[in-house]
Backbone bond lengths (Angstrom), bond angles and torsions (degrees), N, CA, C in turn:
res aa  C-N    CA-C-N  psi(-1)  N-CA   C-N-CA  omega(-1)  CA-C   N-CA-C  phi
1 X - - - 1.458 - - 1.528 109.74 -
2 X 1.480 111.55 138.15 1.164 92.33 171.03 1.707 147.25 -84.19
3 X 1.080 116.88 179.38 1.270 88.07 -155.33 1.924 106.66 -112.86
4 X 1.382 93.59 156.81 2.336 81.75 -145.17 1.528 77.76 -111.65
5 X 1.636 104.88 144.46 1.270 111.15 167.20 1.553 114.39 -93.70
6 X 1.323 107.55 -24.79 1.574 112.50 162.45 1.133 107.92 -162.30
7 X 1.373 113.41 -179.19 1.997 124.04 -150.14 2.082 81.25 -64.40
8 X 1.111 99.06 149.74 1.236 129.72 144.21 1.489 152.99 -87.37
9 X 1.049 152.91 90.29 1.073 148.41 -160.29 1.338 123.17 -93.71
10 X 1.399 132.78 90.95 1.762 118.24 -166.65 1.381 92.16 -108.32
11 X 1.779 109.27 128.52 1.239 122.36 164.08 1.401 113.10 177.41
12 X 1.182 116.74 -163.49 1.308 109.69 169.78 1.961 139.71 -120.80
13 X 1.244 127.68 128.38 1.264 102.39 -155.78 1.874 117.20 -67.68
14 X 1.460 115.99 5.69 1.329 121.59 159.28 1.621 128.26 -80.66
15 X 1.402 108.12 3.52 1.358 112.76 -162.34 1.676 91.28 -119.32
16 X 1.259 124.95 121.88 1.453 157.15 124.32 1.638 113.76 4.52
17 X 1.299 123.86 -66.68 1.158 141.03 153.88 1.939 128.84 -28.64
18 X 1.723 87.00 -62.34 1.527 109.13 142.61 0.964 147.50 -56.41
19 X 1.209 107.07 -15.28 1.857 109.01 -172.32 1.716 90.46 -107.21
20 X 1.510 129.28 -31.59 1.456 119.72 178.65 1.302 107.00 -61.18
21 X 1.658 135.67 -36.51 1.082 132.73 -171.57 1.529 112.18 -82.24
22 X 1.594 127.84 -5.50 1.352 136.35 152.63 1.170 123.75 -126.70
23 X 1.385 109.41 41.14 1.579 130.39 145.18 1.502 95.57 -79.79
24 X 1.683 107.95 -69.91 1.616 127.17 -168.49 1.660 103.26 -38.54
25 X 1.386 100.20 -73.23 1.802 99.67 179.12 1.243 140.54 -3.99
26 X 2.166 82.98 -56.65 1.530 108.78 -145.89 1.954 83.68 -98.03
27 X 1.484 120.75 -21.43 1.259 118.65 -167.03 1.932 97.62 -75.67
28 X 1.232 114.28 -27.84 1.608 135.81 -151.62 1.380 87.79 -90.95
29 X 1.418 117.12 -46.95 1.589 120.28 -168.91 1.450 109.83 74.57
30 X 1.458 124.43 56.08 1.530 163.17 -123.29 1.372 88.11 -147.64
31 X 1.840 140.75 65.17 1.541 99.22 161.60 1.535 103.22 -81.27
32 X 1.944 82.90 164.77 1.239 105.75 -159.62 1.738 93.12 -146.61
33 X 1.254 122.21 160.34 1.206 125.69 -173.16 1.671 88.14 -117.17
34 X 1.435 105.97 160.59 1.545 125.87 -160.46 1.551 102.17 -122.53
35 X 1.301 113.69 125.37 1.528 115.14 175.40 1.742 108.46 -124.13
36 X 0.931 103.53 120.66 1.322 93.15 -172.17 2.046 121.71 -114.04
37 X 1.290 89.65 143.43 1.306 106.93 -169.89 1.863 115.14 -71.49
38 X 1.223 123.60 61.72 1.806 124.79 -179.74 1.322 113.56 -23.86
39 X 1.285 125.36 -33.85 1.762 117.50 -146.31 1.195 91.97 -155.47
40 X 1.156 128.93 98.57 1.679 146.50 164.23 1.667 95.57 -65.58
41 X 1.248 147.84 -34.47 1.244 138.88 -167.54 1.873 95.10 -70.82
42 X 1.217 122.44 -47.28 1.355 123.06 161.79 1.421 118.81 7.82
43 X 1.375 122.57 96.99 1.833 112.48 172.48 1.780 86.28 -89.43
44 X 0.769 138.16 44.91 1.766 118.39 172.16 1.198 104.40 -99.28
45 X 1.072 147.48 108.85 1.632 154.58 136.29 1.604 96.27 -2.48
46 X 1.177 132.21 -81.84 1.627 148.23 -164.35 1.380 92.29 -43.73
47 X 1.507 121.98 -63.31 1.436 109.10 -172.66 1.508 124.89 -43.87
48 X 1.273 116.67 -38.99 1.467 139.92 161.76 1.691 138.89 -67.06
49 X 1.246 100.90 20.68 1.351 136.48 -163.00 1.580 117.91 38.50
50 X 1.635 106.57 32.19 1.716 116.97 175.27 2.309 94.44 105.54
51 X 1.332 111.54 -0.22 1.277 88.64 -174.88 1.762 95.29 -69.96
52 X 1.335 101.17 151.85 1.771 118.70 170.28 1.473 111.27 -55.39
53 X 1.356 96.67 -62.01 1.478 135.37 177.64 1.861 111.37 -14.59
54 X 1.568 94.47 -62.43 1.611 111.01 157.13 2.362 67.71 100.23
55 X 1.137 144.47 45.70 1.116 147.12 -170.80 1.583 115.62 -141.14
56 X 1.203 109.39 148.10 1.493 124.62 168.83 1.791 122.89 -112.99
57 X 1.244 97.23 143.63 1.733 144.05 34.87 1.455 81.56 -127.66
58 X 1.540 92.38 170.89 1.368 131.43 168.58 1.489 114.53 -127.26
59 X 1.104 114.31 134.22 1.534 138.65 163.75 1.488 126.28 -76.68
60 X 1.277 128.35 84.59 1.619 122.10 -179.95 1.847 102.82 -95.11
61 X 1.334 100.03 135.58 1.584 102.02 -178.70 1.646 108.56 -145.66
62 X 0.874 137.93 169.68 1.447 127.59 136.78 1.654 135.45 -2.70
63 X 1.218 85.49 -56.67 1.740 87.29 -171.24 1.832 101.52 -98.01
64 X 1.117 114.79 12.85 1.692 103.54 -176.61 1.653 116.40 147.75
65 X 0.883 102.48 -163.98 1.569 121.85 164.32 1.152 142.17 -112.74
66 X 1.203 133.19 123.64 1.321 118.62 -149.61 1.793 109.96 -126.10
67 X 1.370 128.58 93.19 1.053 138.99 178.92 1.836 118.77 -48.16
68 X 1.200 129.31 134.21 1.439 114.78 176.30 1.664 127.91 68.34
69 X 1.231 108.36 129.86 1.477 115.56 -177.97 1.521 114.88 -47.33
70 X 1.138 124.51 -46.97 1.542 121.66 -168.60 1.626 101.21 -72.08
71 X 1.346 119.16 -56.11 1.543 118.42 176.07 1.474 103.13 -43.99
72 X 1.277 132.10 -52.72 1.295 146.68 -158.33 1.624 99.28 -64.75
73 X 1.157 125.73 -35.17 1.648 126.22 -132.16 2.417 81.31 -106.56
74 X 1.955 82.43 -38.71 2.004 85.53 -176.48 1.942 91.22 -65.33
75 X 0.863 108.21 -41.57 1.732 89.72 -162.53 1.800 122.00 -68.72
76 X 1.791 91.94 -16.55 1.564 88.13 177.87 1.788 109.27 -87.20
77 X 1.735 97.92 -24.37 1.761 80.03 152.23 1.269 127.79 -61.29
78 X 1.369 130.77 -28.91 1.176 96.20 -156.13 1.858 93.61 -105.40
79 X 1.433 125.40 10.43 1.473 122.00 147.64 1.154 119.12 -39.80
80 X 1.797 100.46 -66.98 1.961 120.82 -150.92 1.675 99.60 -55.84
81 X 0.586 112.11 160.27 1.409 155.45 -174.77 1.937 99.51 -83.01
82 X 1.320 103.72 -67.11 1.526 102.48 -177.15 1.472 105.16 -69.67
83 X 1.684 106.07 155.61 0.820 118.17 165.32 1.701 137.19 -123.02
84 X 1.369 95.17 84.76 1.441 137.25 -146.37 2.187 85.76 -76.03
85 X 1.360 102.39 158.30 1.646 102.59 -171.82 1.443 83.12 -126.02
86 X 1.703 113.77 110.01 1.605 118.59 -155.97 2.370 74.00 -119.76
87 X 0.997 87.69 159.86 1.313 120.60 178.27 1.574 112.02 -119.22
88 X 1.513 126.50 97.61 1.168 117.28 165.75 1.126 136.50 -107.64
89 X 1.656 124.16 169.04 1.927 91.13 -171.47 1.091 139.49 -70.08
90 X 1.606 119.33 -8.18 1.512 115.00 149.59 1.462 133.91 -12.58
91 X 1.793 94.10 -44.32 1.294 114.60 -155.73 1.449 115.27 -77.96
92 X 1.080 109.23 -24.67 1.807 133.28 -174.38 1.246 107.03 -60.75
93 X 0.885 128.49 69.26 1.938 122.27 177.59 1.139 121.42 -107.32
94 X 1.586 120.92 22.10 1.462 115.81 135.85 1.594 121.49 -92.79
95 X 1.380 104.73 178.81 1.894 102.88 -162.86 1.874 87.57 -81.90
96 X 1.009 130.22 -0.18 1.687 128.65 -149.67 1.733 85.31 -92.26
97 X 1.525 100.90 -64.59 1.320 143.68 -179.99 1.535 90.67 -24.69
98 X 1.679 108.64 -99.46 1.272 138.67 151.28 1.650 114.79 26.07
99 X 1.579 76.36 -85.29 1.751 99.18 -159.66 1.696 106.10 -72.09
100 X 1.544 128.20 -19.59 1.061 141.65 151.75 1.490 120.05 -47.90
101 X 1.270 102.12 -63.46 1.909 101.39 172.24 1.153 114.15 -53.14
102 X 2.060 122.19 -49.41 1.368 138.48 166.59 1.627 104.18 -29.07
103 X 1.049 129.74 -99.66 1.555 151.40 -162.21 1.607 107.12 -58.86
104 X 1.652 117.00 -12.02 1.185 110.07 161.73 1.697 130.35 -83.23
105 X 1.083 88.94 -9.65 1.837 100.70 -159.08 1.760 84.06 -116.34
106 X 1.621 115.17 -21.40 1.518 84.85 175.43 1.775 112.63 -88.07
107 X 1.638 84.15 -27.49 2.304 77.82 167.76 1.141 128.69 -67.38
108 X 1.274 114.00 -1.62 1.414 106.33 170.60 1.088 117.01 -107.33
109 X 1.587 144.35 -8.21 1.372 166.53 -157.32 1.979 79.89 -103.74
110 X 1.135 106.11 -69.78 1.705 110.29 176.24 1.151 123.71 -35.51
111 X 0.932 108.32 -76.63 2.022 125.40 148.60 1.222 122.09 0.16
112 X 1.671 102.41 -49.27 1.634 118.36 -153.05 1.628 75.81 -108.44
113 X 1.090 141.62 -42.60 1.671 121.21 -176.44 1.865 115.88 -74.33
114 X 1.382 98.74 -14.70 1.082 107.81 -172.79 1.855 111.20 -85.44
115 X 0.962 123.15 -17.94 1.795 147.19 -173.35 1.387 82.57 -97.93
116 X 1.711 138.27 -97.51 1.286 154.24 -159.08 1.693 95.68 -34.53
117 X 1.222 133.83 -59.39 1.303 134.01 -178.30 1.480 107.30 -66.18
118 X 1.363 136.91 -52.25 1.783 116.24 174.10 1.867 94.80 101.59
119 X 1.361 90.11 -148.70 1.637 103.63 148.70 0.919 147.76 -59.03
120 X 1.013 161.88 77.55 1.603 154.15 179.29 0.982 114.40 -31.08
121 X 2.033 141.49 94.52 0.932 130.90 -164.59 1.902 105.25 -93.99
122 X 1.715 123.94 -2.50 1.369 114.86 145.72 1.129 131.23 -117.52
123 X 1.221 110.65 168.21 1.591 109.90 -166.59 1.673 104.02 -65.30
124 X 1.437 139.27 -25.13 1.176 144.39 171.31 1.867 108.90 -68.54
125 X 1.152 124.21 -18.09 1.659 127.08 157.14 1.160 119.65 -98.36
126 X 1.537 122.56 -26.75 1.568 111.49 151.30 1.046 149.47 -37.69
127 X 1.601 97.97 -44.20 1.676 139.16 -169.70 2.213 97.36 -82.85
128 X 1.262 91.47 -37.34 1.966 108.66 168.75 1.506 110.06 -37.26
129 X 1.556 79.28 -72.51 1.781 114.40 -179.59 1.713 108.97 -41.30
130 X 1.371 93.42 -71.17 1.534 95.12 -167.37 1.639 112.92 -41.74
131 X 1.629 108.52 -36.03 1.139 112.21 -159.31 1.699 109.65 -90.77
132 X 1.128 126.07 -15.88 1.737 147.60 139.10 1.774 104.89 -36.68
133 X 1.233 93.16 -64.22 1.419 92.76 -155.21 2.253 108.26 -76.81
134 X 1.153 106.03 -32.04 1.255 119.46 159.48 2.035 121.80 -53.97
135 X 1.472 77.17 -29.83 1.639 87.26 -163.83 1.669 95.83 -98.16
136 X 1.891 122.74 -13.87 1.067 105.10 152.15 1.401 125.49 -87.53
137 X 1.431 123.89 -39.11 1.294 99.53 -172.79 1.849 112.49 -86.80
138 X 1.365 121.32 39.41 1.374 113.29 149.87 1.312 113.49 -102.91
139 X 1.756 119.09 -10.10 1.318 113.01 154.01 0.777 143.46 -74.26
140 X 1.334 127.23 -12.21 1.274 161.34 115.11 1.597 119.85 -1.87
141 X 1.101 108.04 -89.50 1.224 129.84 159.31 1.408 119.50 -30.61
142 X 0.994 104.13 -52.20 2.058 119.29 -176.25 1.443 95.39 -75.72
143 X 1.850 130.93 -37.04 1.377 121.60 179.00 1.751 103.32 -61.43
144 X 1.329 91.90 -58.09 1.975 86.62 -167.05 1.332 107.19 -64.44
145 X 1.239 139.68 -21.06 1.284 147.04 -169.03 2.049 96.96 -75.29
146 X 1.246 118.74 -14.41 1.779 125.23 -138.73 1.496 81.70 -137.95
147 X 1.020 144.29 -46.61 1.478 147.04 -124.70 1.839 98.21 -74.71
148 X 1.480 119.23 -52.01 1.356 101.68 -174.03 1.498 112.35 -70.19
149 X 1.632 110.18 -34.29 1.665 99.96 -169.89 1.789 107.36 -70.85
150 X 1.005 108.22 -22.05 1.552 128.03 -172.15 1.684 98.34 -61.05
151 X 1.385 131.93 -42.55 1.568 152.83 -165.73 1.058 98.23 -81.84
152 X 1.740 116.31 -56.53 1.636 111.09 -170.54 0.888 108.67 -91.55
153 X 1.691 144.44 21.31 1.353 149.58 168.32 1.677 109.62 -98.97
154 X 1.372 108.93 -18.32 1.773 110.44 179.23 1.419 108.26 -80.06
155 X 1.436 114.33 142.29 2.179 123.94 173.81 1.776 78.52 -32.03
156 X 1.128 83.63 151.03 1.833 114.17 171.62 1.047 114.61 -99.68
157 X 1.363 109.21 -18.33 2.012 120.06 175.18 1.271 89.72 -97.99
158 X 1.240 129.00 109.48 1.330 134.37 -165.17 1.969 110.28 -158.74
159 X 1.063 123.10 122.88 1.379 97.32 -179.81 1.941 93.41 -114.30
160 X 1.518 95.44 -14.53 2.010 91.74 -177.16 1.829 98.16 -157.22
161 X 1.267 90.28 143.74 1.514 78.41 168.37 2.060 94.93 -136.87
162 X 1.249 105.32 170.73 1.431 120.72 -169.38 1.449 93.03 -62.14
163 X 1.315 102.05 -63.77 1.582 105.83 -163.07 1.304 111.17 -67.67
164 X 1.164 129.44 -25.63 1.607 112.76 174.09 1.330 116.37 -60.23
165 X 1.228 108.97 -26.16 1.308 106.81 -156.64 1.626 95.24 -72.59
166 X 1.497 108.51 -71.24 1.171 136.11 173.86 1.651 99.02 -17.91
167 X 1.244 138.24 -68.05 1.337 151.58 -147.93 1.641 85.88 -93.87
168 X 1.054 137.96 -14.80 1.687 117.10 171.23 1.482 91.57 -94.80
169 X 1.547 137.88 -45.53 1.463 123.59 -163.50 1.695 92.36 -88.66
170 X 1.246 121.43 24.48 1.760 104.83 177.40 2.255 88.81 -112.13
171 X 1.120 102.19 -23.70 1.639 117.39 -150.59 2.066 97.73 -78.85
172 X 1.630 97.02 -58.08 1.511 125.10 161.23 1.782 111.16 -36.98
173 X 1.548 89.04 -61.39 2.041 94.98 -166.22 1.435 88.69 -59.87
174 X 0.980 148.61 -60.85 1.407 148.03 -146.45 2.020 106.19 -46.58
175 X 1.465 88.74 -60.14 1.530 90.91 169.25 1.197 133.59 -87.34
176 X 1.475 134.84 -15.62 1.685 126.87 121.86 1.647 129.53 -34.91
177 X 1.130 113.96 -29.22 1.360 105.94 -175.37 1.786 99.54 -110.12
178 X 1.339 113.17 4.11 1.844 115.82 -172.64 1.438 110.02 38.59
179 X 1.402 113.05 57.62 1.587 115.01 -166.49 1.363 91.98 -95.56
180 X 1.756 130.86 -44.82 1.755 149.33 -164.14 1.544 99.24 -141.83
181 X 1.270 114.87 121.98 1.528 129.99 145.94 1.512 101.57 -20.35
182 X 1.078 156.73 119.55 1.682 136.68 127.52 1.298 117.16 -52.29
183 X 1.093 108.82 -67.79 1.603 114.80 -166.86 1.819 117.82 -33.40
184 X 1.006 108.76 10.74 1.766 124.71 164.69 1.920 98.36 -106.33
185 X 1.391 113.92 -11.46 1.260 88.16 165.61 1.648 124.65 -146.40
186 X 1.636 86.73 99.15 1.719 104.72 -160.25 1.656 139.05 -66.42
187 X 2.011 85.35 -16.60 1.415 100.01 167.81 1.655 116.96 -61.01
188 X 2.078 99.66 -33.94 1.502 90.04 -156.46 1.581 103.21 -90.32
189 X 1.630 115.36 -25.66 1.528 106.12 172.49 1.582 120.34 -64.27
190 X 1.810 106.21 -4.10 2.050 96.59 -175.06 1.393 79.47 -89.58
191 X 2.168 137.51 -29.54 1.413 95.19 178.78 1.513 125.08 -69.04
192 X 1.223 113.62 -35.69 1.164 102.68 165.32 1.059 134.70 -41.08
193 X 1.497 137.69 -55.40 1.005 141.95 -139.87 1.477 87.37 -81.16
194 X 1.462 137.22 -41.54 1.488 155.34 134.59 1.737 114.05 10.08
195 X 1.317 105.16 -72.51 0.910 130.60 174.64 1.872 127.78 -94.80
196 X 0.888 98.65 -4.99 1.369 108.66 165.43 1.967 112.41 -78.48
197 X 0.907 96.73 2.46 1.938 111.98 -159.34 1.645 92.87 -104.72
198 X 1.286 117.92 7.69 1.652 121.98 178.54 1.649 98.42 -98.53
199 X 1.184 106.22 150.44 1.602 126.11 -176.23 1.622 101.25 -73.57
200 X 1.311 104.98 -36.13 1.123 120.07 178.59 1.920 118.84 -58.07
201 X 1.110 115.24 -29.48 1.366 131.07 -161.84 1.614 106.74 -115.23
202 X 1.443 113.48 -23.56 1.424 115.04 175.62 1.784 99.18 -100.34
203 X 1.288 126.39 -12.35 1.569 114.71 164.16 1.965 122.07 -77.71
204 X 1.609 98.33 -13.84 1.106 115.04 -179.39 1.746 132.37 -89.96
205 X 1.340 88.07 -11.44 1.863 104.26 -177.29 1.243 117.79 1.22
206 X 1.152 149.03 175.40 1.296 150.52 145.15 1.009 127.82 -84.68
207 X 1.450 155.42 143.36 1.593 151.43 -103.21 1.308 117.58 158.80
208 X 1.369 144.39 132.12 1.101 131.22 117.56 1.663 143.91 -60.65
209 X 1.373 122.92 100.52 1.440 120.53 -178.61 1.246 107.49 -36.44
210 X 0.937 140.22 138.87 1.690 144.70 143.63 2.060 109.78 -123.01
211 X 1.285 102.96 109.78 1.392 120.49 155.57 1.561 100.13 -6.30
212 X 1.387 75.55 119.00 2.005 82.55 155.59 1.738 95.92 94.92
213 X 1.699 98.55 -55.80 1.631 104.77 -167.70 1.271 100.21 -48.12
């Protein structure tokens, strides 16, 4: 294995997924060096730092590899140094709670099939599409519709929770990538705009990598 002089981060700074796992970092105070993935069309395992998946981000550290943002986001807790009172979705055990973490992680998984696919060049991936894209913006809808009771339902002794994060870099990608209008949903751009006011979230912007840059 090789051998890491510090955490690693492989992904990309346009990807949603990526930016929760250097929200966490940067919230943990975790540096970490950034490797980034050029060509998502890529079937190479290696390009992807060995994930199967052919997916981002990945976590390279000392002790291993770390597949997926949420795995990724537990291991830089338990690096950092601070000891930050993180909320994960385990933790959610009301249906409000729940179904919030649920519908966040599937709009952005949606999101990302919905960009990766393009056009639908048959009427049997059109018919895909329509039903993706319907099935995101009623999640959508149900977030901003949910978003304040959803906030005042999380521990109040709180310094991070999973899902915020997740639901500001799922809320953000939407209008970097012009995948959904926001501006029909005003609850979730005032959290953002809320949470966009972290050091953490303005070191993270959204981007296209370009070589060399």
């Amino acid at each position: 294995m090789e051998r890491i002089a510090k955490p690693r981060i492989v992904g990309r700074s346009s990807s949603h997924f990526t930016r929760v796992t250097r929200i966490f970092a940067s919230e943990l105070a975790v540096e970490c060096e950034f490797g980034v993935v050029y060509d998502l069309n890529s079937l190479r395992t290696e390009d992807y730092a060995g994930n199967p998946a052919l997916k981002v981000p990945i976590l390279q550290t000392g002790a291993g590899v770390w597949f997926g943002a949420l795995n990724c986001c537990r291991e830089l807790v338990r690096l950092s140094k601070r000891e930050l009172r993180v909320v994960w979705p385990e933790a959610l055990l009301q249906p409000l709670l729940a179904n919030a973490q649920e519908l966040t992680v599937h709009a952005m998984a949606t999101e990302v099939a919905l960009i990766m696919s393009g056009v639908g060049g048959s009427e049997a991936a059109t018919s895909a599409q329509i039903k993706a894209r319907t099935s995101l913006i009623n999640a959508m809808t149900w977030l901003d519709a949910n978003v304040q009771e959803t906030l005042a339902a999380l521990p109040v002794e709180r310094d991070l929770s999973y899902l915020e994060v997740a639901l500001f870099c799922l809320v953000t990608h939407l209008d970097f990538r012009n995948v959904l209008p926001t501006a029909v949903y005003p609850e979730l751009l005032a959290f953002c705009e809320r949470f966009g006011e972290r050091e953490s979230a303005q070191e993270t912007i959204y981007r296209f990598d370009a070589r060399g840059g």
